[in-house]
N, CA, C and O of each residue as an XYZ file, in Angstrom:
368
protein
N     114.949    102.393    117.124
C     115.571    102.767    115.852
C     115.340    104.243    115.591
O     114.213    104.737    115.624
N     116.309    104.848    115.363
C     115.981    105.859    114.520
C     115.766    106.254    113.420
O     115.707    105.311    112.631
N     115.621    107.164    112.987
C     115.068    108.014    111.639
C     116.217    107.601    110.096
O     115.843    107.529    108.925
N     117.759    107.374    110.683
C     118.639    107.103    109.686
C     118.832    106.093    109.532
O     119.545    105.814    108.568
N     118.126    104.606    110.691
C     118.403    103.349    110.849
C     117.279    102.714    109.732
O     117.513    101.822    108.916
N     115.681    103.609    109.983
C     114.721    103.333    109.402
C     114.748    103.496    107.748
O     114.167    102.754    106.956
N     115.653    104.771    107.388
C     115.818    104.943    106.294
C     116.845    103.821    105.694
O     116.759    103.602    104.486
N     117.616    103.244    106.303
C     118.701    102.380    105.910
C     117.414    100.742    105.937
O     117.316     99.851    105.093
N     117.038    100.834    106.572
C     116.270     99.399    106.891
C     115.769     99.273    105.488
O     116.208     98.324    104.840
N     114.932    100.071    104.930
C     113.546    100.753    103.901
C     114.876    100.362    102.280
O     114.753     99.740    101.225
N     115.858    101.036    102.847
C     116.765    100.820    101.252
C     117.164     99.741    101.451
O     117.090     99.241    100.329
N     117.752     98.600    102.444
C     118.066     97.501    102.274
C     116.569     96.340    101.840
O     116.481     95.283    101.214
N     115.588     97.223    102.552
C     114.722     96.257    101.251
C     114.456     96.530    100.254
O     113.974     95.616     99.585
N     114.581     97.692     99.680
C     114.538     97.834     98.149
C     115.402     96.872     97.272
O     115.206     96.083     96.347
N     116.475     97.334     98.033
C     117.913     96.510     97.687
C     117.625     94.856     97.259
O     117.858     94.294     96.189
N     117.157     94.432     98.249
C     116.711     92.651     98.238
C     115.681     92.864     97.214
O     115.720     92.083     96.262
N     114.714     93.817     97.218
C     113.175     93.606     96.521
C     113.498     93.927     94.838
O     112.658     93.525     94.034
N     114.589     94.575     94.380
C     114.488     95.177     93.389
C     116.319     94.147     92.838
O     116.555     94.139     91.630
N     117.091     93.609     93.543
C     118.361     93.095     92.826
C     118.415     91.851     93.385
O     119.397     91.130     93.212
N     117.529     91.536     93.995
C     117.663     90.027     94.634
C     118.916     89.902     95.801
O     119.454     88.818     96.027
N     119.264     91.039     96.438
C     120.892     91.046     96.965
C     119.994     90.229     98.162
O     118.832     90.315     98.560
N     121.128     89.422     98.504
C     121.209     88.578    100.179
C     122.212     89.308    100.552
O     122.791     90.156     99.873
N     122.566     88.802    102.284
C     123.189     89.686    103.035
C     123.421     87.886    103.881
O     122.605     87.142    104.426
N     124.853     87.763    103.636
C     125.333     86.709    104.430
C     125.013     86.993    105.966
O     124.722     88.131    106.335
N     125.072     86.010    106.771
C     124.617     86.324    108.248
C     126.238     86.257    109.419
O     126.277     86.342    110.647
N     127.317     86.089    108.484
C     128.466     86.166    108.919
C     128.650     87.682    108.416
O     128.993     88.610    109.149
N     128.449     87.751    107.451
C     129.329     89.707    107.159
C     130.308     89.663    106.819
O     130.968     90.515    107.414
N     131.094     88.917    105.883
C     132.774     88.627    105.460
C     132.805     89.571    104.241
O     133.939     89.997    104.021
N     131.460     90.190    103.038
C     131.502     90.994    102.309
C     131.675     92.023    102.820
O     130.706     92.626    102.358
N     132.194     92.749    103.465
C     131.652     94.208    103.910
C     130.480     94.679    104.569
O     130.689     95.515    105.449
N     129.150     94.307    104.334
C     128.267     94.809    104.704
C     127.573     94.684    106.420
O     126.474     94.954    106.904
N     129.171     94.003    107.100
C     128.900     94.066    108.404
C     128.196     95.417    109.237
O     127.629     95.335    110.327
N     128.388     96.672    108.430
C     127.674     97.701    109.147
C     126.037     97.679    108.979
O     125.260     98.625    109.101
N     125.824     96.646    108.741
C     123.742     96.205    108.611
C     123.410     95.427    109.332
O     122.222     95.104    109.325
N     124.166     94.919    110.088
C     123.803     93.667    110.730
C     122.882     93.896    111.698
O     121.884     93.211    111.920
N     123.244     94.894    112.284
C     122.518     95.466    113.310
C     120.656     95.918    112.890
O     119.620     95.552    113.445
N     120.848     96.702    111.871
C     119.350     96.626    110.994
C     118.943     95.495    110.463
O     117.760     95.211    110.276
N     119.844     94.830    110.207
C     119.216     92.944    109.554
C     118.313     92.363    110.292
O     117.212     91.911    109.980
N     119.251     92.441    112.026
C     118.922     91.690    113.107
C     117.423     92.595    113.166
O     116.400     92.008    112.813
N     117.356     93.780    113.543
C     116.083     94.339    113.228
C     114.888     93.733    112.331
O     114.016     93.063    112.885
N     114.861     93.911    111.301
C     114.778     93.451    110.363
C     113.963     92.072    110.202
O     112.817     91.802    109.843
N     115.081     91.318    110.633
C     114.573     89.848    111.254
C     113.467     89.573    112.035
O     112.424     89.022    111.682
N     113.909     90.185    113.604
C     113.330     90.633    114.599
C     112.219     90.649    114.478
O     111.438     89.859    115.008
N     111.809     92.011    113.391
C     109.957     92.933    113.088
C     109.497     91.852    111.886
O     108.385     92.123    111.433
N     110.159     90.647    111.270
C     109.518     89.599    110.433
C     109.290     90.486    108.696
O     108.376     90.352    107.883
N     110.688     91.472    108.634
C     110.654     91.584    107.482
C     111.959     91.179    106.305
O     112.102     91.453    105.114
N     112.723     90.462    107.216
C     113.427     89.402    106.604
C     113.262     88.024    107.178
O     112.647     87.674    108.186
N     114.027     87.245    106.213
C     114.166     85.698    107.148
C     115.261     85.465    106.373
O     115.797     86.152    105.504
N     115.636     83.846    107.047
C     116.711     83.082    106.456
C     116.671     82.483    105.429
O     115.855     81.626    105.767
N     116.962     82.202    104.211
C     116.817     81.153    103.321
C     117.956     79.841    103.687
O     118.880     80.144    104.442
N     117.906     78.658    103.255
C     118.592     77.891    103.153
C     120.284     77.468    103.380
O     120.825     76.448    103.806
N     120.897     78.994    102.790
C     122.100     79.058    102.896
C     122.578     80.245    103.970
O     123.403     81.148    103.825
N     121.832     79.929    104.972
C     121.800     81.196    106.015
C     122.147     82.661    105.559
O     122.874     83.469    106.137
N     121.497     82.798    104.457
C     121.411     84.455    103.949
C     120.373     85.419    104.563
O     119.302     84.941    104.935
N     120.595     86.666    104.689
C     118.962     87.050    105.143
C     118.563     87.500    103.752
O     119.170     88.253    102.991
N     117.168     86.743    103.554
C     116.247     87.230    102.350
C     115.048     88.103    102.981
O     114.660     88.163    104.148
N     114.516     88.870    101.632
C     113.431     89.857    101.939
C     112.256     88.345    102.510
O     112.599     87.173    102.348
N     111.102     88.703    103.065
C     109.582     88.256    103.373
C     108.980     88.464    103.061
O     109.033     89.662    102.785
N     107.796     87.861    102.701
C     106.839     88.772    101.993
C     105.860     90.071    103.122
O     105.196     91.082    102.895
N     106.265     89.315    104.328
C     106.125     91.141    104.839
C     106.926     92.316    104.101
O     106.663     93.318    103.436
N     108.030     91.648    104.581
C     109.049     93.166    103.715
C     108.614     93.487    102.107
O     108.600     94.663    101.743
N     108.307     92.553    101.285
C     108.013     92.728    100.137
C     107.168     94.156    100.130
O     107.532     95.279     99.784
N     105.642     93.583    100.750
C     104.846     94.428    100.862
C     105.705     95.898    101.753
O     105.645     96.953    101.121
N     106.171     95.931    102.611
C     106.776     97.351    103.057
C     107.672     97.999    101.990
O     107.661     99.215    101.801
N     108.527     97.061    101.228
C     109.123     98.145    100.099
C     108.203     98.765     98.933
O     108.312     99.839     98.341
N     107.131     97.585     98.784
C     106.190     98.606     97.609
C     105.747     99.449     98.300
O     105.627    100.478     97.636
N     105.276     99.636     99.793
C     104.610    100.756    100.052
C     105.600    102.117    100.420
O     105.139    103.186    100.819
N     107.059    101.837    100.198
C     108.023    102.956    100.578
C     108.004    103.218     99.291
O     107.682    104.387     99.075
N     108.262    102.475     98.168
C     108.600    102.629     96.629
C     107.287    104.025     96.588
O     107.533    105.231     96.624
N     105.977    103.396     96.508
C     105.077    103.854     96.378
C     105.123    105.323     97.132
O     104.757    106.289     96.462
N     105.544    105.533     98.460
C     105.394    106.836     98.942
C     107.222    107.742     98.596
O     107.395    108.956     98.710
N     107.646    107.350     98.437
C     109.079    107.550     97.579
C     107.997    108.185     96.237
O     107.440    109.268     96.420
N     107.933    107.959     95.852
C     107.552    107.744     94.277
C     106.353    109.030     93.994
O     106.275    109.654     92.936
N     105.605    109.211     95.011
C     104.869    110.500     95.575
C     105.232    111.393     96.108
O     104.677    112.471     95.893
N     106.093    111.318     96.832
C     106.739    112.505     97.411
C     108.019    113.290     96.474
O     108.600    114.331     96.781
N     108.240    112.440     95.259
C     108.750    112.897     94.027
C     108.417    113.682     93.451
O     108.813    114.841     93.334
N     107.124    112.784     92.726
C     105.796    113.937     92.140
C     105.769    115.364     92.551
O     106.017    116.351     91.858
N     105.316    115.279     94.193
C     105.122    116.102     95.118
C     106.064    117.312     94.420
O     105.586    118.268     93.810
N     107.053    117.149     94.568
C     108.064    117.906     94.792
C     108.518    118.584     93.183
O     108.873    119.749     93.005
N     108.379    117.389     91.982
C     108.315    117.881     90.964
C     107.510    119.424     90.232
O     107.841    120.185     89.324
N     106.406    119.364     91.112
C     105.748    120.362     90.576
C     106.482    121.492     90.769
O     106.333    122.364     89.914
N     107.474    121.780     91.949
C     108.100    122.968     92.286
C     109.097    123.478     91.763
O     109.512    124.634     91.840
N     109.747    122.036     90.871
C     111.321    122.323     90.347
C     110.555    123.237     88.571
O     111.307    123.582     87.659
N     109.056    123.421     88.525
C     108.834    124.336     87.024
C     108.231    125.736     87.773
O     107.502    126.439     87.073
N     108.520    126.194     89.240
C     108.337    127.200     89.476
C     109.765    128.176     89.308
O     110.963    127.990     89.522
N     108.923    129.317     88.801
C     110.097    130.368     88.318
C     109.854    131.037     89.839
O     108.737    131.506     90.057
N     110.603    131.078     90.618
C     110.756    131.770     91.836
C     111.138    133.236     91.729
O     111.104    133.811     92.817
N     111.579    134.166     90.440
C     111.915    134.974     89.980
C     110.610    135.650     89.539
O     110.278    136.542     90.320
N     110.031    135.525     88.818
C     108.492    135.809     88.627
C     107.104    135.111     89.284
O     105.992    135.611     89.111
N     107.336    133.865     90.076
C     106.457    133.477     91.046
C     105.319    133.133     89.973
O     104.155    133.507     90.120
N     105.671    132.548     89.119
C     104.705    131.559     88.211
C     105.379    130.321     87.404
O     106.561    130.024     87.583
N     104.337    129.460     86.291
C     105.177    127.931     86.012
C     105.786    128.593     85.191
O     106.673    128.074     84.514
């Protein structure tokens, strides 16, 4: 996987973790361009199937989106401090 697959993986579990979205395992909504990260996904045991052959988050994945939320959520911060630098006078 790469770097844009990983980033797509990370938002499709937010996605499940934060709106409850399933992802049919046929793809007739549109979202056939995930399947490929689903199957991933599946694969590394951070989705599974529920009942109506949807892929749902795991509670592996659970735990991996709080810890992206969480470093998302820091690297915000991070970055906040810079958007009250006056780059014009080089102070807050």
């Amino acid at each position: 996987m790469n770097q844009h697959d990983i980033y797509t993986a990370s938002f499709l579990l937010r996605q499940m973790q934060t709106h409850g979205t399933r992802y049919d395992t046929i793809a007739t909504d549109g979202s056939e361009d995930f399947i490929p990260v689903l199957q991933w996904l599946l694969t590394n045991g951070y989705v599974e199937f529920d009942k109506s052959h949807h892929y749902v988050i795991s509670p592996k994945g659970q735990q991996t989106a709080d810890a992206f939320k969480q470093r998302y959520q820091s690297y915000l911060s991070y970055l906040d401090i810079f958007a009250h630098v006056d780059l014009g006078k080089g102070c807050f």
